[in-house]
C-alpha positions as CSV (number, residue, x, y, z in Angstrom):
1,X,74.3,250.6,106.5
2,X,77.8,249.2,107.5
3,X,77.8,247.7,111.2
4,X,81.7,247.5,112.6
5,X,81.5,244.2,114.5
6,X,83.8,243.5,117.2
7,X,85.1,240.5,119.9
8,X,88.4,240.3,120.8
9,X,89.0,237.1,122.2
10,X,91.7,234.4,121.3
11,X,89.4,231.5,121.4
12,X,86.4,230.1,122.8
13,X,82.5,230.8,122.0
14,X,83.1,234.5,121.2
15,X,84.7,235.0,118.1
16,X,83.2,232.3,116.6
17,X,79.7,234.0,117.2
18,X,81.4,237.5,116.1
19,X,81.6,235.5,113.0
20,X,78.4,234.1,112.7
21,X,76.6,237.3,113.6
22,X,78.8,239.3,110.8
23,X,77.9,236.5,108.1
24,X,74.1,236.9,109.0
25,X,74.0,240.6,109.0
26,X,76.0,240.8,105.7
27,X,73.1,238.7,104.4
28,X,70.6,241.7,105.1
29,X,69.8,244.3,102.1
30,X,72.0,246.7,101.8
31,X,73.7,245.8,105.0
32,X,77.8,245.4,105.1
33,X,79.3,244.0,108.5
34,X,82.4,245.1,109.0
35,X,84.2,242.3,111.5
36,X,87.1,242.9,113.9
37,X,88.5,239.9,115.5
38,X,91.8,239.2,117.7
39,X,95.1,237.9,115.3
40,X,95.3,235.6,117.7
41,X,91.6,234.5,117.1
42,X,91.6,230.4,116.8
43,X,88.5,231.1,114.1
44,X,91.7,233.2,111.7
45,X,94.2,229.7,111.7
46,X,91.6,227.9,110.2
47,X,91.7,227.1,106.6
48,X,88.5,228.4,105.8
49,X,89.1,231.8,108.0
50,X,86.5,234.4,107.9
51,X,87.1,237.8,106.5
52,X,88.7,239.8,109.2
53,X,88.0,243.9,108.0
54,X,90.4,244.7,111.2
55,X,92.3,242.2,112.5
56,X,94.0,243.7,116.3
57,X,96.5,242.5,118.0
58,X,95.4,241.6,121.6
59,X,97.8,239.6,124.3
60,X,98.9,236.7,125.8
61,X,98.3,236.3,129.5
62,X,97.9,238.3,131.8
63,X,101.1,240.7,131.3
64,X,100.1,240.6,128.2
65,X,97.1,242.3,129.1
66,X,98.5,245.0,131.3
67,X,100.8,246.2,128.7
68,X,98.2,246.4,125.8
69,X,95.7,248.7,128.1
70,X,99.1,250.8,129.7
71,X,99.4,251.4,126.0
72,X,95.9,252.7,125.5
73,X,97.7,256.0,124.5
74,X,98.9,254.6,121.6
75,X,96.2,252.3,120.5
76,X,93.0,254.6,120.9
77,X,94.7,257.0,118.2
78,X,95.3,254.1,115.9
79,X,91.9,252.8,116.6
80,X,89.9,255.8,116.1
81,X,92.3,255.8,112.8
82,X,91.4,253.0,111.6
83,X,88.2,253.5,112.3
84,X,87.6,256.9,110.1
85,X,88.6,254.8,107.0
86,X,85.9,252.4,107.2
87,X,83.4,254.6,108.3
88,X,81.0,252.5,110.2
89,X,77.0,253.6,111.2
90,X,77.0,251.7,114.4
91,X,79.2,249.3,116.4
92,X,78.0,245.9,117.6
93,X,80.4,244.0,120.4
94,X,79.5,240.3,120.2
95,X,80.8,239.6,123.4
96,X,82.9,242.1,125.7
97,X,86.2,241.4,126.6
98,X,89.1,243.4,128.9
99,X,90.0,245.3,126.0
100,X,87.0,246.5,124.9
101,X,87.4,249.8,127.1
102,X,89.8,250.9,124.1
103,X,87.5,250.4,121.5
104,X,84.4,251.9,123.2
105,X,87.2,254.8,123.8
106,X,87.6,255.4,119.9
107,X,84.3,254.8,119.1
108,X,82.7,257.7,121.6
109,X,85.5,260.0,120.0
110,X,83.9,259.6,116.7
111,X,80.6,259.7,117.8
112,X,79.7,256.2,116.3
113,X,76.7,254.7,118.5
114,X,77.5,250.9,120.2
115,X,75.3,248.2,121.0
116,X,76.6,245.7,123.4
117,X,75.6,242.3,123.6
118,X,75.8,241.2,126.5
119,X,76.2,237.5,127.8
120,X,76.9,237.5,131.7
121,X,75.2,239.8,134.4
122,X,77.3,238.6,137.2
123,X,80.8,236.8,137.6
124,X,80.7,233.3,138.1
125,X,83.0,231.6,140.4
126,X,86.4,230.9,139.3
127,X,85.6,233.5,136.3
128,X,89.2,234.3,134.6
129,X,89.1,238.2,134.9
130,X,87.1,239.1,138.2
131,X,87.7,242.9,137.0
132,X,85.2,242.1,133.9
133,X,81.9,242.9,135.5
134,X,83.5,246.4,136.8
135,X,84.3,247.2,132.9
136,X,81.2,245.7,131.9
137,X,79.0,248.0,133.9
138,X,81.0,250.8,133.0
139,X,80.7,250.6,129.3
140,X,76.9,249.5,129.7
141,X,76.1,252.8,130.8
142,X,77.6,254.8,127.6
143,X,75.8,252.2,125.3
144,X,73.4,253.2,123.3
145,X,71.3,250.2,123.2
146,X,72.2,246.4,125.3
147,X,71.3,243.5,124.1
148,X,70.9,240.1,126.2
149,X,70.2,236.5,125.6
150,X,67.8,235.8,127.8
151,X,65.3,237.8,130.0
152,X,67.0,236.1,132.8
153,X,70.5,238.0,132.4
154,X,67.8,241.1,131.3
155,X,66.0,241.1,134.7
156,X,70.4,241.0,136.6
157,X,70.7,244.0,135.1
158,X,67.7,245.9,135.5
159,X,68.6,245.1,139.4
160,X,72.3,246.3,139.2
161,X,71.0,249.3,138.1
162,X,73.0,249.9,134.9
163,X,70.3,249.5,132.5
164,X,68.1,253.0,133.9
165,X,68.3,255.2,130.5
166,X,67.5,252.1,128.6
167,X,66.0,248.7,129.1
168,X,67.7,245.6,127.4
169,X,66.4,243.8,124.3
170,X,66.2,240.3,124.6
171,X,66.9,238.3,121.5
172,X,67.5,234.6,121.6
173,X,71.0,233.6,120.9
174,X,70.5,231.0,117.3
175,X,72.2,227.5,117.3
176,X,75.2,227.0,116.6
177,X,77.1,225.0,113.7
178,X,80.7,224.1,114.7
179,X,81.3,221.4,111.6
180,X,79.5,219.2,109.1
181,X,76.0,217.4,110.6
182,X,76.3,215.0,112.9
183,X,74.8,211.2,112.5
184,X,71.6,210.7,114.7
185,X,71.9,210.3,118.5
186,X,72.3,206.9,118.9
187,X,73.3,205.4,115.5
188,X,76.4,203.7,117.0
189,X,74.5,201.4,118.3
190,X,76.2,201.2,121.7
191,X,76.4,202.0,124.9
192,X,74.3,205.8,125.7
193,X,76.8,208.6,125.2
194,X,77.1,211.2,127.8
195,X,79.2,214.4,127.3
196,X,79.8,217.3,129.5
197,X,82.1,219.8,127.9
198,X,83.1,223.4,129.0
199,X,84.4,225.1,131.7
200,X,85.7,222.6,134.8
201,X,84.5,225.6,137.3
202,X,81.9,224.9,140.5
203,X,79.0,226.9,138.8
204,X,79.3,224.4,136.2
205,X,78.1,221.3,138.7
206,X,80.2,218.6,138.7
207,X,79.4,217.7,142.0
208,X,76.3,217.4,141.4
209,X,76.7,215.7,138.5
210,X,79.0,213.0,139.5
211,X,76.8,212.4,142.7
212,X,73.7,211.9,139.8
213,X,75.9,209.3,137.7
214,X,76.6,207.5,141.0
215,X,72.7,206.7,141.4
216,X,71.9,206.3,137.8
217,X,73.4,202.2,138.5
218,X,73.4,200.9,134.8
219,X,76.5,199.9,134.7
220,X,77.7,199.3,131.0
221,X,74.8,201.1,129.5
222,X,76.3,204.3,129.5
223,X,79.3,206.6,128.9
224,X,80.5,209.9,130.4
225,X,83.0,212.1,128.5
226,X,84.1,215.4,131.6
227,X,86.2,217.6,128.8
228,X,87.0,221.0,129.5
229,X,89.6,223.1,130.7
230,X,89.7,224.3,134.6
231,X,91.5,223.7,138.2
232,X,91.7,220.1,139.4
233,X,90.1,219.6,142.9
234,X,87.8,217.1,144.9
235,X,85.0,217.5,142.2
236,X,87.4,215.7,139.1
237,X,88.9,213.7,141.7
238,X,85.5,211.8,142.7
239,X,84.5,211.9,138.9
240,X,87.5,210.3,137.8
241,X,87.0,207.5,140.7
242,X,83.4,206.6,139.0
243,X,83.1,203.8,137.2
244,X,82.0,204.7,133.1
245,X,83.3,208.4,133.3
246,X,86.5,209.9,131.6
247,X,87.7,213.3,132.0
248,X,89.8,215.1,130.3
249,X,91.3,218.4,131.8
250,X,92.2,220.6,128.7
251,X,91.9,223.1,126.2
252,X,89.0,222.0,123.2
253,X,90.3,224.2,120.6
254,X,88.0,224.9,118.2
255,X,88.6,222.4,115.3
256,X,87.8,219.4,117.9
257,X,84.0,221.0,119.2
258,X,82.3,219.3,116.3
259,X,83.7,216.0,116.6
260,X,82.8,215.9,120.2
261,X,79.2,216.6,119.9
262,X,78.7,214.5,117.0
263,X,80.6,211.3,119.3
264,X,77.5,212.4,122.0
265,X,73.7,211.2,122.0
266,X,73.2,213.7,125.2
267,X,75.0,216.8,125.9
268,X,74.4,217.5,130.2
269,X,74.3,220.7,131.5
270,X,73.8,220.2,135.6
271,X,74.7,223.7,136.3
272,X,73.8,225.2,139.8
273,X,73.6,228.6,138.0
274,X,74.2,229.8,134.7
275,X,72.6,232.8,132.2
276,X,73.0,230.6,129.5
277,X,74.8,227.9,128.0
278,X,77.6,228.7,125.0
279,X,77.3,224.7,124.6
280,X,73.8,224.6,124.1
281,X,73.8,226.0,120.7
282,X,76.0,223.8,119.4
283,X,74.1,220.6,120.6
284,X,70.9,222.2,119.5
285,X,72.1,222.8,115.6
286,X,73.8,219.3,115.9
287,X,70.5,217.5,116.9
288,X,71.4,216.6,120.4
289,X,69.8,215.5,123.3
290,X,70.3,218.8,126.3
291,X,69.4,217.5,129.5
292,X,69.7,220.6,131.4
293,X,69.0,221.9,135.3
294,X,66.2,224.3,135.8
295,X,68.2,227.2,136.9
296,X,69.0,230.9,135.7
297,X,68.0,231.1,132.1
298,X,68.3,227.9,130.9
299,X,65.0,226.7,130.8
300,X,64.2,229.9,128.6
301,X,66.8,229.4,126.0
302,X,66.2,225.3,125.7
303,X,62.8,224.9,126.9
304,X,60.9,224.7,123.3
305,X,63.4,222.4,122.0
306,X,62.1,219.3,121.8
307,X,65.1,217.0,122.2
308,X,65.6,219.3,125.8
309,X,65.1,217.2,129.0
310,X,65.2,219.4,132.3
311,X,65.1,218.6,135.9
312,X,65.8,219.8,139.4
313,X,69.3,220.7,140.5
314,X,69.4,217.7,142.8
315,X,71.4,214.4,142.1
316,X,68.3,212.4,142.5
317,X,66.0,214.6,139.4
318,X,68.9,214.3,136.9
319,X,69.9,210.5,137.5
320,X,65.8,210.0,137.1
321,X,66.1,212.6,133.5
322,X,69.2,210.1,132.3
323,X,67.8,206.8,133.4
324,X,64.4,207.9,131.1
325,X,67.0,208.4,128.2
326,X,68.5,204.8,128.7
327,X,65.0,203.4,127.7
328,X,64.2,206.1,124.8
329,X,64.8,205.0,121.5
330,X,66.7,207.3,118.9
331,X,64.3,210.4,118.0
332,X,63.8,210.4,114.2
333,X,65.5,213.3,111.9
334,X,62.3,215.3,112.0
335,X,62.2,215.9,116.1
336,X,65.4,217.7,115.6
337,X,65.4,219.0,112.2
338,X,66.5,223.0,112.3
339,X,67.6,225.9,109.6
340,X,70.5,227.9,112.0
341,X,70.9,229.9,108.9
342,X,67.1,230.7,109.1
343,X,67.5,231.3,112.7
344,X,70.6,233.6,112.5
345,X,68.8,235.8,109.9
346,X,66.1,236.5,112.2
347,X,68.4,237.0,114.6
348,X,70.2,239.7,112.7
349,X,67.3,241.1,111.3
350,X,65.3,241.9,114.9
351,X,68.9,243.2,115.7
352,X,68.8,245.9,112.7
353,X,64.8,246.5,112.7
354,X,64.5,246.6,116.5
355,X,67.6,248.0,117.7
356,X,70.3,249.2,115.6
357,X,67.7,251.3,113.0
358,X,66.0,253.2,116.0
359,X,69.2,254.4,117.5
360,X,70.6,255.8,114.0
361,X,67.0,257.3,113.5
362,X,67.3,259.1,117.3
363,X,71.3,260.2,116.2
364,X,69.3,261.6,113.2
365,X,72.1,259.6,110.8
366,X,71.3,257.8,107.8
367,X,69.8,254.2,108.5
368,X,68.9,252.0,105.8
369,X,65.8,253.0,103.7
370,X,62.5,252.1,103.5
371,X,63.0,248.9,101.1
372,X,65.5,247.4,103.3
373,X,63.3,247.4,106.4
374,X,60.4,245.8,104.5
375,X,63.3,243.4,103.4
376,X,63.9,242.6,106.8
């Protein structure tokens, strides 16, 4: 069975889980993944770059962007070109982009079936391309199968509507390994290490986050790292003004995620809303304390992790979550001990059996036989 694998974006969480999700299915009997990523892709400067089957060439900015899809004449040909060579069973998008409209385009000419996986069910505030939800709903109703992360972002679509001919699959996003392991939280020996990284955008709750540090007192005992990229406003400003927190208004790329979460004992996420969290992953395969709010699906994708610590979304529940962690000693290596290579499997695997084999079967097109399924 060859799966085409697809996610066009320049940096970030998506092409790096393109990656992963390609390297798991490849590890599937008689299963080749086929992976497309951006040229521009942060994941292809690397030294140890993945193998890229069809490398595209996207944009830069947003003009950039308008003159790639005002050239959709041109590029759906190529596509569907390009395409017919490898001769995929089934398409998988990792996570959709603004340009995925093309390659849905090429793929419905040749009649190759797409599963989308889909991260996001509604635009957050501040969100880059406010359009995306309009082509997201768009394309989810020609998918053959969609495929969420958690039921939460499941149930957000079931109520727009745009999951009617088919309901979602829920399969659990795995961790996820952005360098070498990471010492034990707390082996420096010092002060406890806080780290928020990600998006600087209001969903993300810095207000409520600086308004929790304010009360947690302790002075000296801790450290907050604020790193992420986003608009400055009155929510950096007061962050800034507290004493013990840093931040740092920039671009993470890639090559510096590892470093960062192996520098943290805790990684917070005090979101007011979220589906799920992209950092989560990481601090879960690096062994890290996630004290996370109770809100949209976190508490499903985190909850049976046993280094999680989750609280209200109120200043006074997450100061009381990190003041507990000042007094806790280090957990030892077999509280956080995981296999993500174990866990991506499965997660490829219940994406073949459950999903992809069912809609081959229904296309009547050759799935993968009888041996392989056992296998899986």
């Amino acid at each position: 069975m060859r799966i085409f694998v697809w996610q066009w974006g320049r940096r970030g969480a998506g092409p790096l889980l393109a990656v992963r999700l390609a390297d798991a299915l490849r590890s599937i009997p008689r299963t080749e993944a086929l992976l497309s990523l951006s040229t521009s892709a942060e994941v292809l400067q690397e030294v140890d770059a993945p193998d890229c089957t069809l490398p595209v060439d996207t944009y830069d900015g947003a003009a950039g962007l308008i003159w790639r899809l005002l050239q959709a004449p041109v590029i759906v040909p190529k596509l569907i070109s390009r395409l017919t060579a490898l001769k995929p069973d089934v398409a998988v998008c990792a996570m959709l982009g603004p340009l995925d409209p093309l390659c849905a385009a090429a793929l419905r000419w040749l009649h190759i079936p797409m599963v989308i996986i889909v991260h996001d069910a509604d635009r957050h505030p501040g969100d880059r391309f406010p359009f995306l939800m309009m082509i997201q709903r768009r394309l989810l109703r020609s998918a053959d199968a969609i495929v969420t992360l958690t039921q939460h972002v499941a149930t957000r679509l079931d109520r727009q509507a745009v999951t009617r001919r088919r309901r979602p699959f829920v399969l659990r996003l795995p961790p996820l390994v952005f360098g070498p392991a990471a010492p034990l939280p707390g082996a420096h020996g010092g002060p406890l290490r806080l780290l928020f990284f990600g998006r600087l955008l209001p969903y993300k709750g810095l207000g409520l986050l600086q308004a929790a540090v304010s009360e947690l007192g302790c002075p000296g005992r801790w450290a907050l790292r604020v790193i992420g990229s986003g608009p400055e406003g009155t929510e950096l400003d007061a962050l800034r003004a507290t004493p013990g927190v840093t931040v740092e208004n920039r671009w993470v790329p890639d090559g510096e995620i590892a470093g960062l979460i192996a520098w943290a004992d805790a990684i917070v996420l005090p979101y007011v809303e979220a589906s799920q969290s992209g950092v989560a992953p990481g601090a879960v395969a690096a062994g890290r304390v996630v004290v996370a709010t109770r809100v949209g699906g976190l508490v499903e994708q985190i909850g049976d992790y046993r280094l999680a610590r989750l609280c209200d979304p109120r200043p006074e529940s997450l100061a009381e979550v990190l003041r507990q962690l000042l007094h806790e000693k280090p957990q030892p290596p077999a509280a956080h001990a995981i296999d993500p290579g174990k866990d991506w499997y499965r997660f490829a695997a219940d994406l073949v059996h459950r999903v992809i084999t069912p809609i081959l079967r229904d296309a009547r097109k050759p799935a993968c036989s009888d041996d392989t399924l056992r296998a899986v």
